[in-house]
Steps between C-alpha positions, in 0.01 A plus 500: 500500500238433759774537782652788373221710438297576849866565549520807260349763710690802604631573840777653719836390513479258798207344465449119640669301235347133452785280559518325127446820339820609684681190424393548082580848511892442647549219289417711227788736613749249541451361095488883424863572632578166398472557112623877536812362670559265223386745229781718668758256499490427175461855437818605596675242341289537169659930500893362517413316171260579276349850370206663722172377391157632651326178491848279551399169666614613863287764486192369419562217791535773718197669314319128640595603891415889499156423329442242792630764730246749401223322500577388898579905562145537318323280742706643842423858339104432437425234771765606788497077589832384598691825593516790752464843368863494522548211273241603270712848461812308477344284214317748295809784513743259385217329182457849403865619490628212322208579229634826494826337437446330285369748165774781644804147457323454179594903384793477651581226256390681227659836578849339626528220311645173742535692821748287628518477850265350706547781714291769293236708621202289336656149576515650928131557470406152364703376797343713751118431393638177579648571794168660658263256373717183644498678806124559524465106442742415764319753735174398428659111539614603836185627644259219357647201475467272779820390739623190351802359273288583168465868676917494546570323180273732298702793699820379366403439097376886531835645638661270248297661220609868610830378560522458137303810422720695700849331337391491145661818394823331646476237254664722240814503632478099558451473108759764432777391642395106327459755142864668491650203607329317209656807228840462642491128430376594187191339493201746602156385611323809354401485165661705227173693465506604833823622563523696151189683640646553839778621312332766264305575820855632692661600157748275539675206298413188636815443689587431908364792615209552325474120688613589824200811492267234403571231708590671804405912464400571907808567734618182676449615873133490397475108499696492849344726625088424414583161643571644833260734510174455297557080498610428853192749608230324334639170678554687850084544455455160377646369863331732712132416322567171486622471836682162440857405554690526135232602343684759351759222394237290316308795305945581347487165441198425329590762284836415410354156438249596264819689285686228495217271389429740275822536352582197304123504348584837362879429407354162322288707280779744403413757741788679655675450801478696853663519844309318766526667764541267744747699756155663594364165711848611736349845552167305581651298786654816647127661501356142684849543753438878578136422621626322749592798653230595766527888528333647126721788473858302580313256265477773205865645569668210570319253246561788216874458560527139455278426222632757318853317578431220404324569207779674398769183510205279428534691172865472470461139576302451224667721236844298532297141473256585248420848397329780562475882394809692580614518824552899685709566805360398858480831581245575242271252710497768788275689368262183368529462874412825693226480252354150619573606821254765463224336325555215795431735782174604321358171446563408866317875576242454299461088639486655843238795443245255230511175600244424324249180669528216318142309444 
């Protein structure tokens, strides 16, 4: 208490930041997205088994993480120590819209009973409060933290933390495709419970495809096709910020990793099974290969082709040796592609135009 308070005094965003307070307030971040990505994992696993519950363990671990989360966006908000006014917009925009988020999921629940996909309206806004406030902590990261390993290491745990923001909602189709696999062996994870409600909830007897809309109700060329685009993206970023060679490579891997380690702990306690999605550390390399490429806009064109390539056999690869969710034609990929392909020559426009200086 008597260092933190002469600290509690309001200010701009930008301010001179002592350098401990700086160091408390990021670790602070990293245990926040540290108990909302285990919260989440669990999470998704907990839905493919048991009956929705408000106050069901994952979410209250996750609960743990978003009330550490707003008290740091509380401190950048009041104080403005430790971010830029962009940060500090980043942070509070994407607090406040996952609070919003959170009472409208709650309705939701209410009105539409399971909601199944993760893919629903209030489920994207959870995910993209996320999505803004990680990015207002790697921003404000970026700009104070001094040039160093702990600087680049810190970097990379952020970009793995929106990594997994930004592929949760893929995660359903990982499970799913573990879940009907499970009913046509005649032994489904899901409880009883659950899949009679799912079942009253599509009017439906609970038979194969009242399973197959549980388990796996989005269009296939939507798991193909958010790995080129929305996953490869976030790692394209990842390299340019970080600036280091395969640093793409290692935030993939760290995350595929952390799912496998995750895995058997969750599979031990009766939890069911998913798809890791390991094919994604291939599209990873292709992202670290492409910058070698000097020229940004052959870079973007170029690079877009052959991750999304390789992602796509990468994929294949994996679905003949182990599994994955069901495979779509290469063809489909060409559109995953002249979509990454666009999103890859406006990151290198916008790295060209802000550069922002680095403390």
């Amino acid at each position: 208490m008597e260092w933190a308070l002469p600290l509690w005094t309001r200010g701009p965003a930008g301010r001179e930041t002592p350098e401990d307070l700086f160091r408390v307030l990021y670790t602070g971040w990293l245990v926040a997205f540290a108990f909302k990505v285990l919260g989440a994992s669990w999470d998704v696993s907990w839905h493919f088994k048991w009956l929705r519950d408000d106050l069901a363990p994952p979410h209250l671990l996750n609960s743990v993480g978003t009330a550490v989360a707003l008290a740091l966006t509380v401190v950048h908000l009041y104080t403005g120590y430790g971010v830029d006014r962009l940060a500090q917009r980043l942070i509070g925009w994407g607090t406040g819209v996952f609070l919003l988020a959170v009472p409208l999921d709650l309705i939701n629940h209410r009105v539409n009973g399971l909601d199944i996909t993760s893919w629903s309206p209030s489920h994207m806004l959870l995910y993209i409060g996320t999505l803004f406030m990680i990015c207002g902590v790697i921003r404000g990261w970026y700009m104070g933290a001094p040039a160093g390993r702990t600087r680049t290491a810190v970097l990379g745990a952020l970009f793995v933390f929106l990594f997994e923001n930004v592929w949760f909602p893929a995660q359903h189709q990982e499970y799913g495709v573990f879940g009907l696999a499970a009913w046509d062996r005649g032994k489904p994870e899901a409880e009883p419970i659950l899949l009679q409600f799912a079942a009253d909830q599509m009017g439906r007897p609970v038979d194969r495809v009242m399973m197959a809309n549980f388990t796996l109700p989005v269009p296939d060329a939507v798991y193909p096709l958010y790995a080129a685009a929305a996953a490869m993206i976030v790692l394209i970023v990842a390299r340019a910020m970080i600036g280091r060679m395969f640093a793409a490579t290692s935030v993939a891997a760290a995350y595929v990793a952390y799912r496998t380690l995750i895995w058997p702990l969750l599979a031990v306690a009766g939890f069911p099974h998913s798809a890791v999605p390991v094919f994604l550390i291939a599209g990873a390399v292709a992202v670290d290969l492409a910058f070698l490429i000097p020229i940004p806009v052959v870079r973007a064109v170029v690079g877009a082709l052959g991750v999304t390539v390789v992602l796509d056999q990468a994929l294949r690869v994996q679905n003949a040796l182990f599994t994955s969710p069901p495979l779509v034609p290469p063809t489909t990929m060409l559109a995953g592609g002249v979509l990454l392909a666009a999103l890859w020559l406006g990151v290198e426009w916008f790295a060209r135009r802000r550069r922002p200086q680095v403390a």
